[in-house]
C-alpha positions in Angstrom: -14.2 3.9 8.0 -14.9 7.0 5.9 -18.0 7.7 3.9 -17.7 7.6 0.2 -19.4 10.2 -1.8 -21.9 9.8 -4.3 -19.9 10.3 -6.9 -17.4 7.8 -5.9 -20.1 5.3 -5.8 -21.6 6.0 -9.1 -18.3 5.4 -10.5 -18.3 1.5 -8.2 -21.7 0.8 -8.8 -23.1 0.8 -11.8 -26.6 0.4 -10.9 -28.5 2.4 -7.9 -28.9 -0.7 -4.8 -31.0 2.2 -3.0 -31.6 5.7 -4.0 -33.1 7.9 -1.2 -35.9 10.0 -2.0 -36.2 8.6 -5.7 -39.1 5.6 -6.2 -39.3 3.0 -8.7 -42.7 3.4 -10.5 -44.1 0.3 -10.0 -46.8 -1.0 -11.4 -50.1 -0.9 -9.4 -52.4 -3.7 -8.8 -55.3 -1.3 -10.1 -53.0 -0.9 -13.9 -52.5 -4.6 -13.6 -56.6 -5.0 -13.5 -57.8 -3.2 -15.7 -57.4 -6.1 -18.2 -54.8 -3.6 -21.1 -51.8 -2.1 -21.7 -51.6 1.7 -22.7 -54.3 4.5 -22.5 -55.9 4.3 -26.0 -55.3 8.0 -26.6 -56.3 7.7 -30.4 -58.8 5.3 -30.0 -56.7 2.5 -31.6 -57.5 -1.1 -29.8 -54.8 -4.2 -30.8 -55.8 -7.7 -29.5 -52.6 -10.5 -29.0 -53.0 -13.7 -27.6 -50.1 -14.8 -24.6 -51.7 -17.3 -22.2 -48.5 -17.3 -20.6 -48.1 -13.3 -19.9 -50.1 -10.5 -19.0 -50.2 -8.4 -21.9 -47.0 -9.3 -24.2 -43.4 -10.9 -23.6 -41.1 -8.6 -23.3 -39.4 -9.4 -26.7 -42.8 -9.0 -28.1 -43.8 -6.2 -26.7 -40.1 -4.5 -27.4 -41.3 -5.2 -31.3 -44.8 -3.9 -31.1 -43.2 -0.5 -29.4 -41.0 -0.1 -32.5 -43.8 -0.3 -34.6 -45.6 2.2 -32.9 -42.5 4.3 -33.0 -42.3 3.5 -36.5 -46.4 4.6 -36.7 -45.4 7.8 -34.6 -46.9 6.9 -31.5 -46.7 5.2 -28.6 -48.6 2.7 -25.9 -50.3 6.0 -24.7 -52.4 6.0 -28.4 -53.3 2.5 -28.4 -55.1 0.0 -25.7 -53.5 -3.4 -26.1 -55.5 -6.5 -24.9 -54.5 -9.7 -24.0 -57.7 -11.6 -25.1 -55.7 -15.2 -23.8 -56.0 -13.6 -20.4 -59.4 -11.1 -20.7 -61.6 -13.0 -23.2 -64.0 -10.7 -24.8 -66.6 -10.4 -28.1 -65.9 -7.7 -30.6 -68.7 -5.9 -29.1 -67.9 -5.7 -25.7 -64.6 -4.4 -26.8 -66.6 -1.7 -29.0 -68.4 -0.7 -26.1 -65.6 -0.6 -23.6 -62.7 1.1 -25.8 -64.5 3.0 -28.7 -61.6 2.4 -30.9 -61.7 3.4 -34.5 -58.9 0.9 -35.8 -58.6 -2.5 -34.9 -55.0 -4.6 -35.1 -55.2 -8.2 -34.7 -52.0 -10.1 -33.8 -52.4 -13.9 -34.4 -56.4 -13.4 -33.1 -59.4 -15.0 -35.4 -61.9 -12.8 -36.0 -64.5 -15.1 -36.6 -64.4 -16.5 -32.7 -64.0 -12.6 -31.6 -67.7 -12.1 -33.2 -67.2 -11.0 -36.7 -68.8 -13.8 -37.8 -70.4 -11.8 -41.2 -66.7 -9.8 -42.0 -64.5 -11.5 -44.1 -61.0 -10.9 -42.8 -58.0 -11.2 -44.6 -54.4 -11.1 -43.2 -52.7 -8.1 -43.9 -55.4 -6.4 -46.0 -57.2 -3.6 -44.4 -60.9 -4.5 -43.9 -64.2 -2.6 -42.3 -66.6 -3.8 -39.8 -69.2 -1.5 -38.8 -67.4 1.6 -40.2 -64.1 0.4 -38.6 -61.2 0.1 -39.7 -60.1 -3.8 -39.0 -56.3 -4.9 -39.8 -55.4 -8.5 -38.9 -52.2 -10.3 -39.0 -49.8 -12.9 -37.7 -48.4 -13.5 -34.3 -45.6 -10.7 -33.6 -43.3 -13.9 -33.5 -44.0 -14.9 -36.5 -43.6 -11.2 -37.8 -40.3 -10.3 -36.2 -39.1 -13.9 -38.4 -40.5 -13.6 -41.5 -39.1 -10.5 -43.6 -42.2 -11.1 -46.2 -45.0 -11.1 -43.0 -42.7 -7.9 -41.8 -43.4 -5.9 -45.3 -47.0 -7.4 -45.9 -47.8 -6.0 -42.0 -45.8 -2.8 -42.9 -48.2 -2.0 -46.0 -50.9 -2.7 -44.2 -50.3 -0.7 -41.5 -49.5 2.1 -43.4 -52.8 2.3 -45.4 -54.6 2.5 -42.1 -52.6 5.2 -40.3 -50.5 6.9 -42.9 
């Protein structure tokens, strides 16, 4: 039987069943632990709450990218934090990511800690000279044209 070249497979195949000398990043059990998604680059903390995922569902987390996008960054500006799956207080979270801005997705702020800050949805608020913007779930968000443009303003007077 003769070989086929790698080009005649590309054109059979069109995904790789095994590259040679190319690895799949995968994610490590060390990113997995430390408890968030991103690197918080511009000190930007958002909490979500998934007890059934990690950090986000992927459809979720596909939204919140585009808003990002949309915000001209990316996961490497913010730190995202699952609090359904690494429950912590407002202030262990000041401590531990020295954001600036705050975005809460479908998270009270009153059980976080900020028991003396009143929180509305969509408006932009300040706790402790941060700047604190809270809204619905993404869900909700990605189905509600209304939630999308309220969330859009918002966001827009805290980072544009």
């Amino acid at each position: 039987m003769e070989k086929l070249s790698q080009e005649a497979l590309a054109l059979i195949f069109n995904e790789p069943i095994y590259a040679l000398g190319k690895k799949k990043k995968e994610t490590s059990e060390a990113e997995d632990n430390k408890g968030y998604l991103g690197e918080n680059g511009k000190k930007v903390l958002i909490l979500v709450s998934y007890p059934n995922a990690l950090h986000l569902p992927t459809k979720e987390l596909a939204l919140l990218e585009n808003i990002l996008k949309a915000l001209q960054m990316g996961l490497q500006d913010v730190a995202v934090v699952n609090l359904a799956k690494n429950k912590k207080t407002y202030q262990e979270l000041e401590v531990e990511f020295q954001f600036e801005k705050l975005v809460l997705f479908n998270v009270n702020a009153f059980e976080l800690g900020l028991k003396d800050v009143k929180v509305n949805l969509y408006e932009l608020n300040l706790a402790s000279g941060k700047q604190i913007l809270s809204s619905d779930s993404l869900e909700k968000i990605s189905a509600d044209f209304n939630k999308k443009k309220a969330l859009w303003a918002g966001l827009q007077r805290m980072f544009l």
